[in-house]
C-alpha positions in Angstrom: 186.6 60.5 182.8 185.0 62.3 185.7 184.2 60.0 188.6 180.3 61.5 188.4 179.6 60.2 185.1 181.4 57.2 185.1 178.8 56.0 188.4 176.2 57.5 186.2 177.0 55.4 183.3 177.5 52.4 185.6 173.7 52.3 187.0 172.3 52.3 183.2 174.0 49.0 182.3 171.8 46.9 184.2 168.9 49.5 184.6 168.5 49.8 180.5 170.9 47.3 178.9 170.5 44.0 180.4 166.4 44.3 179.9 166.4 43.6 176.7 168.4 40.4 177.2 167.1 39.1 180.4 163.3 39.8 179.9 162.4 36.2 179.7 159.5 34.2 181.1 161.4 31.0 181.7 163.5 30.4 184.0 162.5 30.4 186.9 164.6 31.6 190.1 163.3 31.4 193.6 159.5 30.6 191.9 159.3 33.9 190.4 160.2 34.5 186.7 163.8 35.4 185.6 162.8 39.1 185.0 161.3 39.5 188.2 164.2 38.2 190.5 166.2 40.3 188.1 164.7 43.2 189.3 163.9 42.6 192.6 167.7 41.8 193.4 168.5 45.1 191.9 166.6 47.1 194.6 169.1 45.2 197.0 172.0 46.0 195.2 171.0 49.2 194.9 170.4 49.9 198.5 174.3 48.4 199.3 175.7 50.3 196.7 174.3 53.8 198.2 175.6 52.6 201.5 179.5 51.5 200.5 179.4 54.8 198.8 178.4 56.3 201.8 181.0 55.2 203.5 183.7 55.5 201.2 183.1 59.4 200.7 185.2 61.4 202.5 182.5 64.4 203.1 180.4 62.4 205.3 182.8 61.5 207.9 182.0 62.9 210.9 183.9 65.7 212.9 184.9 65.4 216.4 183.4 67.9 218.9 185.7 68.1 221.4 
C-alpha cells in the first residue's frame, strides 16, 4: 500500500471513526466532557505528528553550504 494513503487512512480513524463511540456527555476528564478532551488532545497530537514527520522525511534535511 502506498505510504500516502496509508497516512491518509490513518488520520480518519480517530477524526471520523471514534466519534461515533466516544461522543458522550459523561465522563468527565480534566472538568470538560469526554468529547471535548477527546478533541482538544487531538489538535496536540496532531501538531506532534506533523513535526516527527517532519523530521523523519528525508526532503527536508537541510544542505550544507560550504
Amino acid at each position: 500500500m502506498n505510504k500516502k494513503i496509508l497516512v491518509f487512512v490513518l488520520t480518519l480513524i480517530p477524526a471520523l471513526g471514534s466519534l461515533v463511540v466516544i461522543n458522550k456527555v459523561e465522563p468527565y476528564v480534566l472538568g470538560l466532557p469526554f468529547v471535548l478532551f477527546w478533541a482538544i488532545c487531538w489538535v496536540g497530537l496532531t501538531s506532534l505528528f506533523l513535526v516527527i514527520a517532519y523530521k523523519l522525511d528525508p526532503e527536508n534535511e537541510e544542505e550544507e553550504n560550504i
